[in-house]
C-alpha positions in Angstrom: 14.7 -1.6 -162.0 13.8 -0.1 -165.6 11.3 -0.5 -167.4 11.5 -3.0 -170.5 12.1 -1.3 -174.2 8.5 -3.7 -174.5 6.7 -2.2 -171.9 4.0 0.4 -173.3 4.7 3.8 -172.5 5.5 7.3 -173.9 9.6 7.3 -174.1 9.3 3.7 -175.8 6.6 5.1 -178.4 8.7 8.2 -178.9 11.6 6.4 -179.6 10.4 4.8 -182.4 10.4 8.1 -184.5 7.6 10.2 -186.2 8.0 7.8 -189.7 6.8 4.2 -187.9 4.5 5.5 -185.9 2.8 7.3 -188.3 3.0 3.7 -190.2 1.4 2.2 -187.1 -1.5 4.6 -186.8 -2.5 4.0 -190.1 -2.6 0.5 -189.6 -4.2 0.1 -186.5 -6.8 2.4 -188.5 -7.9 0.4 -190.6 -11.4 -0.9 -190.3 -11.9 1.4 -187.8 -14.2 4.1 -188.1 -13.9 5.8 -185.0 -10.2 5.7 -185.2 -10.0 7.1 -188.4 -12.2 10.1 -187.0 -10.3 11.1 -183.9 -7.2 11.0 -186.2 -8.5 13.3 -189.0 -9.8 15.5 -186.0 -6.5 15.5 -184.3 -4.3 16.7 -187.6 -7.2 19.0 -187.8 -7.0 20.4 -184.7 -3.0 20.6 -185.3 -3.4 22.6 -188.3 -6.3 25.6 -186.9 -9.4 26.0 -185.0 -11.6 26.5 -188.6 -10.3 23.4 -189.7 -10.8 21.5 -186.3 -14.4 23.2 -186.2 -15.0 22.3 -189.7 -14.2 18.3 -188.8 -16.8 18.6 -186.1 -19.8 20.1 -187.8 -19.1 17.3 -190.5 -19.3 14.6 -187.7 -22.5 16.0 -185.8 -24.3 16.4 -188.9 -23.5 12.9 -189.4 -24.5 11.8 -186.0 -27.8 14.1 -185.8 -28.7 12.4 -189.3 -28.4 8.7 -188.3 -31.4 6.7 -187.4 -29.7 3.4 -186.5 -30.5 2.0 -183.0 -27.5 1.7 -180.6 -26.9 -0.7 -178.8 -25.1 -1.2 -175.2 -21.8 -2.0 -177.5 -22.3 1.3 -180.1 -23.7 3.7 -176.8 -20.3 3.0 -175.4 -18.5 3.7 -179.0 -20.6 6.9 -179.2 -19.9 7.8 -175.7 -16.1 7.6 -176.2 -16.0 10.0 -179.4 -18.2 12.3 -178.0 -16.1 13.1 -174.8 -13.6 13.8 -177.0 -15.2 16.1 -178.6 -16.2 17.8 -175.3 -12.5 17.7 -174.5 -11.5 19.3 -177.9 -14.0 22.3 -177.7 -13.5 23.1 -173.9 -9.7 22.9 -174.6 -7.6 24.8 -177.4 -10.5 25.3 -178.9 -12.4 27.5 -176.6 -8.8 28.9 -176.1 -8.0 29.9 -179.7 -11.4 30.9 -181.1 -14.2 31.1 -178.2 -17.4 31.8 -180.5 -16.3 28.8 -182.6 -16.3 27.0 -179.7 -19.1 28.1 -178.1 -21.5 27.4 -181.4 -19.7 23.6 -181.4 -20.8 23.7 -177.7 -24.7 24.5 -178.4 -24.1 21.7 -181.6 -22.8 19.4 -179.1 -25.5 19.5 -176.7 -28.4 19.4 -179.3 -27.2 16.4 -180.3 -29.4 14.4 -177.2 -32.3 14.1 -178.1 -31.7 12.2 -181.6 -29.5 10.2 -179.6 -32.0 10.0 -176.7 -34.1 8.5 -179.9 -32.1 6.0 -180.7 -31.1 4.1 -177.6 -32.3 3.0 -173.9 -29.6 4.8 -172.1 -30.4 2.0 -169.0 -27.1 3.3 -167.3 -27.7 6.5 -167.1 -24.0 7.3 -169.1 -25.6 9.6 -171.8 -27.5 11.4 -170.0 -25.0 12.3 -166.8 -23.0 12.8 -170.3 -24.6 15.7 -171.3 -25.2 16.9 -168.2 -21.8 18.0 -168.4 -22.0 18.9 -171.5 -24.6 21.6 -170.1 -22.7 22.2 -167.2 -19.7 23.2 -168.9 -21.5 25.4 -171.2 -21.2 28.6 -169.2 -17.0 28.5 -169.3 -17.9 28.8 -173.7 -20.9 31.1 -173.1 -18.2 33.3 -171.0 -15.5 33.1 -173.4 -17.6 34.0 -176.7 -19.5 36.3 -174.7 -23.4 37.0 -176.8 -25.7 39.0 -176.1 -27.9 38.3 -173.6 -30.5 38.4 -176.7 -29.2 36.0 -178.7 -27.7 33.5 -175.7 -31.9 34.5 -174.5 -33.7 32.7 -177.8 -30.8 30.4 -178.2 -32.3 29.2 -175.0 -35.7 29.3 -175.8 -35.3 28.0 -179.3 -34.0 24.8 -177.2 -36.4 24.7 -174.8 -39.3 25.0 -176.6 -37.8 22.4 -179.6 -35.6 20.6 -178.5 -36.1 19.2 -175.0 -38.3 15.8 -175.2 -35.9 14.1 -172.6 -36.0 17.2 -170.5 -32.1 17.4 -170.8 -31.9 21.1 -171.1 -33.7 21.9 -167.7 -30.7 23.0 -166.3 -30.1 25.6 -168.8 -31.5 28.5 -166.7 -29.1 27.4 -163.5 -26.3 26.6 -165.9 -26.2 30.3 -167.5 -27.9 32.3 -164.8 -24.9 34.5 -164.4 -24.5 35.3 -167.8 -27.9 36.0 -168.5 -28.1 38.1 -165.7 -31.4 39.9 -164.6 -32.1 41.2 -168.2 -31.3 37.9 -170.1 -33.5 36.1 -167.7 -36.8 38.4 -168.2 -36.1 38.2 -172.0 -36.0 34.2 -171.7 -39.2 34.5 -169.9 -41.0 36.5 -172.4 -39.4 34.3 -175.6 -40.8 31.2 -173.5 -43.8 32.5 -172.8 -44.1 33.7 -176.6 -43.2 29.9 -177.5 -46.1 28.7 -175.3 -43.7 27.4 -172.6 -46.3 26.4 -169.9 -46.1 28.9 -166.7 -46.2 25.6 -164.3 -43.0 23.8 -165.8 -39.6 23.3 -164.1 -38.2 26.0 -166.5 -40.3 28.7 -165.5 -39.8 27.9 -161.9 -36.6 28.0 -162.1 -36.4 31.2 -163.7 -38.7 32.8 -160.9 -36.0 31.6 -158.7 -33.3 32.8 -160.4 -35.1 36.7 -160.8 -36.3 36.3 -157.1 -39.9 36.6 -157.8 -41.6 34.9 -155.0 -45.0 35.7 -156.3 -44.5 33.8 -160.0 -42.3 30.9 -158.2 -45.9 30.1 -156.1 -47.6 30.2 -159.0 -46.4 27.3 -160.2 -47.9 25.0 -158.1 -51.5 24.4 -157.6 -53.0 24.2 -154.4 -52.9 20.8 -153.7 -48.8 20.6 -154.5 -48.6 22.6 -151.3 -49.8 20.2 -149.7 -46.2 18.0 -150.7 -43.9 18.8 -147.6 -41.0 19.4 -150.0 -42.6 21.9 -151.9 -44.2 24.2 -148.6 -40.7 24.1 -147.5 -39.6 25.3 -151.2 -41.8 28.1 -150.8 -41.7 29.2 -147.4 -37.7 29.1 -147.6 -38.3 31.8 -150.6 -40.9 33.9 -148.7 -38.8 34.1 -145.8 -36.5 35.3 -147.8 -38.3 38.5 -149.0 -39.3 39.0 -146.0 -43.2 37.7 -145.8 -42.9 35.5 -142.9 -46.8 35.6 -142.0 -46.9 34.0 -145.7 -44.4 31.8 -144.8 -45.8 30.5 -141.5 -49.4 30.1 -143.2 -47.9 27.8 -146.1 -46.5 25.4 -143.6 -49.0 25.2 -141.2 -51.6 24.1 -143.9 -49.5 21.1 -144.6 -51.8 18.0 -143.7 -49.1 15.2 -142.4 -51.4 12.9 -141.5 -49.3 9.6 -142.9 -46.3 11.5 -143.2 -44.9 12.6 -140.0 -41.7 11.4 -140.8 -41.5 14.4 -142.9 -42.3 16.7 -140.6 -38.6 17.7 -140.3 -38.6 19.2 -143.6 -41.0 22.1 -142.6 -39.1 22.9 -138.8 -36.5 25.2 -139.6 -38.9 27.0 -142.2 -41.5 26.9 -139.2 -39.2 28.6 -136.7 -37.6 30.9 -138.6 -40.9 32.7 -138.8 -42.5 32.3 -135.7 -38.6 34.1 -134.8 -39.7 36.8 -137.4 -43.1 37.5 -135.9 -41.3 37.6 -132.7 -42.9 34.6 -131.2 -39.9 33.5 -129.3 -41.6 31.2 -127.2 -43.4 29.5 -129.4 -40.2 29.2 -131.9 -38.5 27.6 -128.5 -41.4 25.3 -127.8 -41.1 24.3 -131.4 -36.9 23.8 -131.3 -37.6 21.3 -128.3 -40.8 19.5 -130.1 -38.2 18.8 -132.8 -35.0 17.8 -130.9 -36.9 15.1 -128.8 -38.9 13.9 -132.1 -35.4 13.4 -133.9 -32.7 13.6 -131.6 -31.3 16.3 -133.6 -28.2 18.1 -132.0 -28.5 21.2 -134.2 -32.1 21.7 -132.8 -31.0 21.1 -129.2 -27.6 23.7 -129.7 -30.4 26.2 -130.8 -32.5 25.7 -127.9 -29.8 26.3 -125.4 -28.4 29.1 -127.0 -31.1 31.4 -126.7 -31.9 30.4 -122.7 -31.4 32.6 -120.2 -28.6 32.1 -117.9 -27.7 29.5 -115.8 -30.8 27.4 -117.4 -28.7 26.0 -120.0 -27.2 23.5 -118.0 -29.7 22.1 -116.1 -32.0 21.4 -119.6 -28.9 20.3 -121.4 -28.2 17.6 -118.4 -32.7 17.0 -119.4 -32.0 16.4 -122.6 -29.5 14.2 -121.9 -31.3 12.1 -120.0 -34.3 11.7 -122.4 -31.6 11.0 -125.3 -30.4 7.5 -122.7 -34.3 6.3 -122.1 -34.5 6.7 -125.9 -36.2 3.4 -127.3 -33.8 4.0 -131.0 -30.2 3.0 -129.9 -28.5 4.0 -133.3 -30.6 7.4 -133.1 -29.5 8.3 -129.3 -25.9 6.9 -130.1 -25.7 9.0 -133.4 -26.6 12.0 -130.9 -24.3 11.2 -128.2 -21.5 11.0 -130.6 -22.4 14.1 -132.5 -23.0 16.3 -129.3 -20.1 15.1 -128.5 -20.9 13.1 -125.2 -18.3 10.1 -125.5 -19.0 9.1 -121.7 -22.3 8.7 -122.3 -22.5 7.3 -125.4 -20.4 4.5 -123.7 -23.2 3.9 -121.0 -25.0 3.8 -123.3 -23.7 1.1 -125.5 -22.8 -1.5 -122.3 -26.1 -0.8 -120.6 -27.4 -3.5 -123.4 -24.6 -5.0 -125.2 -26.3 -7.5 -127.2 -29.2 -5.1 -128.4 -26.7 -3.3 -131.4 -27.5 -4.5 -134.5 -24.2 -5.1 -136.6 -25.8 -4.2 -140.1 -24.8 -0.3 -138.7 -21.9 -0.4 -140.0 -21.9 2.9 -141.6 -22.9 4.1 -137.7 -20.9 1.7 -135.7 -17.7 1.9 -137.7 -17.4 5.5 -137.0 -18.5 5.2 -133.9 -15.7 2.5 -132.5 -12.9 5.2 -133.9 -14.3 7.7 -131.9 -14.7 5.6 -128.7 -11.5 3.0 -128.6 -9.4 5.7 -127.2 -11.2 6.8 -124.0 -14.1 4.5 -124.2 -12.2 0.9 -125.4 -14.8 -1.4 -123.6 -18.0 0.2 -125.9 -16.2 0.0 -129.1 -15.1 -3.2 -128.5 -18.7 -3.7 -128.4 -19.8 -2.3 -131.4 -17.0 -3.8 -133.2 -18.2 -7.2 -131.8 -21.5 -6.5 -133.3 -20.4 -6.0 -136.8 -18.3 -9.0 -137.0 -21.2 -11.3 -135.7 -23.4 -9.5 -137.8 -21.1 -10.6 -140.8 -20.5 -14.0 -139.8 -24.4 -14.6 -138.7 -25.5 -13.5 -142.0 -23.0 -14.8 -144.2 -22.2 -11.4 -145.7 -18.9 -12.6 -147.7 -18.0 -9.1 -148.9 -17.4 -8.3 -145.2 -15.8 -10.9 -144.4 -12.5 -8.8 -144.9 -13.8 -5.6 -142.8 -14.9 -8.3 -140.2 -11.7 -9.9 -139.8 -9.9 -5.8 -139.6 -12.8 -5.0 -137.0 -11.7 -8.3 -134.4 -7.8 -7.6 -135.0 -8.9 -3.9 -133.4 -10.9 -5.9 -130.6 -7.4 -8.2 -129.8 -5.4 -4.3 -130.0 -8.2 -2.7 -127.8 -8.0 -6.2 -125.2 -5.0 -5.5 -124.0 -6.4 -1.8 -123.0 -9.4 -2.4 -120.6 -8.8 -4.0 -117.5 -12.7 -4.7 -116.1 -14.9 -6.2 -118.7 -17.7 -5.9 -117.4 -19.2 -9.1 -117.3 -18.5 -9.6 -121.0 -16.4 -12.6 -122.1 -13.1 -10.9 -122.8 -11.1 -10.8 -126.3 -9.8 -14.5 -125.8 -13.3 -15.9 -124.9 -15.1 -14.2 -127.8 -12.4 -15.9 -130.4 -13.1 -19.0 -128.9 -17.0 -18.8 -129.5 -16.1 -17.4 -133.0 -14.4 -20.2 -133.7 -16.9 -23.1 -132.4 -20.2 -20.9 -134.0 -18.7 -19.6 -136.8 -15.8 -22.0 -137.5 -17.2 -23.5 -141.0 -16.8 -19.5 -142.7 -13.6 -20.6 -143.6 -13.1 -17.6 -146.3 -13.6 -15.1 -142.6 -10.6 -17.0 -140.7 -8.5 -17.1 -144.1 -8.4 -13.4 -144.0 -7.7 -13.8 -140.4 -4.3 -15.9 -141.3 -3.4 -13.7 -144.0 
């Protein structure tokens, strides 16, 4: 069926002609500023690149001069124009006169912190904003092309003035390739002439980007090692110039004490040296340490890789067993699943039916898919759990995911022929319905 000559649309609008909708757009731009703007910057834009630069230094000059606060209504009006102007300069812009372009870029993104001063960006919009903004920098940088001088104290200028908000931090990862291993020492130097402090996230990341190991350590203290995160940081970089001794002394004087649950971050770090010291056994020793702490198939694959023959199976068929006598359910199901090990994953699931916790969705979902097929009984189980869970806990939103996961328990019924003791498809609805039969909103979805 057509659309309606009424209906909102391009081929309606255009067949109005040129004449009335011209007489529109000036109407509808009456009394509004913004419109007025994007209009003079659109003819602009149709007449040549000065002109449409020429519109847009007028406007950020505006913008960077105004001191009014903006509120949640004006951030929003703001926001609007100024992906527009993002749009305009990354478009025919860039196209048809790159260092215009890439100078309205750099104008563009100097614009946050005067806008940073004049709101509470609570949402987060402005500043993921100009994050693009930075991110799409490079594309103009690579287009104008500058000298790795200029695009060097351009940098540094913004760095060292302009970055209260810490919104240009990403400069040095944004331009890295551009700047290449010269630009990158001169921005060092221009920072360091600025008074840049040496133990700042800029000059970190510029010791990563040039690959020097000894100033990227430098720029934590002592007691920052001491941050799992951070050893790992730094052991990752020594290891990659080669200085595993370093490496394995950095992680190993890492106090967890309160913090095992963190010890994961430093494991791969940890072997990969002890490998490059050629202390195999320990780095094997280590590999096991860390699949039975976290059940983690990638450490286990290692293991038996690097066993000598005919071992392999008989500590995979070990591992196996310590994953079942596992205490975490979710973690030895997540493992079984992963490895994959869908036979025993099942066992694992019907050995306690009623201990799975239906608020793993994000597990148990997944985890019925990959089991209905060969395994129907265990993910009829799991997808038991997740309705109950649902119902039990009044957790309305789900209602509709409940009511998709017991239509695939009544598909799955008709599929398993031993139930194990459970109460089969039939006698679960019914004790739905008698526990849970006042959710009325659950058994609408059900009817739909």
């Amino acid at each position: 069926m057509p659309a309606s000559r009424t209906t909102l649309n391009s081929r309606n609008l255009e067949a109005l002609g040129a004449a009335q909708l011209a007489a529109l757009l000036l109407e509808l731009s009456q009394g509004h500023a913004a419109f007025k703007r994007r209009l003079r910057l659109a003819l602009a834009a149709g007449s040549s690149a000065a002109e449409a630069g020429q519109e847009l230094r007028k406007r950020f000059r505006s913008i960077a001069q105004a001191r009014t606060y903006l509120d949640s209504a004006k951030r929003k009006t703001l926001l609007g124009e100024l992906e527009g102007h993002l749009a305009t300069i990354g478009g025919n812009l860039t196209a048809d006169n790159p260092t215009l372009a890439h100078e309205l870029h750099w104008q563009l993104l100097e614009l946050a912190e005067g806008i940073f001063d004049r709101c509470h960006d609570g949402s987060g919009s402005l500043a993921s904003f100009f994050a693009r903004v930075l991110h799409q920098l490079g594309a103009t940088v690579a287009a104008a092309q500058p000298s790795t001088g200029q695009l060097a104290d351009r940098i540094a200028d913004g760095l060292a003035e302009n970055n209260s908000y810490n919104q240009l931090d990403g400069l040095v990862v944004a331009l890295k390739e551009p700047l290449g291993a010269d630009g990158l020492t001169a921005l060092r130097e221009a920072l360091a002439a600025r008074g840049l402090p040496e133990r700042s996230a800029v000059m970190l990341a510029l010791a990563d980007a040039l690959g020097d190991v000894d100033s990227f350590m430098a720029c934590f203290q002592a007691h920052e090692l001491q941050w799992p995160p951070t050893a790992a940081a730094v052991a990752e970089r020594l290891l990659g110039a080669g200085r595993a001794a370093e490496a394995l002394a950095v992680l190993q004087a890492v106090d967890l004490t309160g913090r095992e649950w963190m010890a994961g971050l430093l494991s791969d770090g940890h072997i990969q040296a002890l490998e490059a010291l050629g202390q195999m056994e320990q780095a094997q020793q280590l590999r096991w340490q860390c699949f039975t702490a976290e059940l983690n198939p990638r450490h286990l694959r290692a293991y038996l890789a690097r066993l000598p023959a005919f071992e392999d199976a008989e500590a995979e068929e070990r591992a196996l067993d310590l994953v079942l006598a596992d205490a975490d359910g979710p973690g030895a199901l997540r493992f079984l699943l992963a490895w994959p090990e869908l036979r025993q994953a099942a066992a694992l699931v019907l050995a306690e039916p009623n201990r799975w916790d239906g608020e793993e969705f994000g597990l148990y979902g997944p985890a019925a898919e990959q089991l209905e097929v060969s395994q129907p009984l265990a993910a009829t189980v799991l997808l038991r759990a997740m309705v109950v869970f649902a119902l039990e806990a009044a957790r309305t939103k789900r209602y509709r995911y409940a009511a998709e996961h017991l239509m695939r328990c009544d598909a799955l019924a008709a599929t398993i022929s031993d139930w194990q003791q459970l109460p089969d498809h039939g006698q679960f609805c019914s004790w739905l319905r008698q526990r849970y039969g006042r959710r009325s909103s659950f058994w609408h979805q059900l009817a739909r």
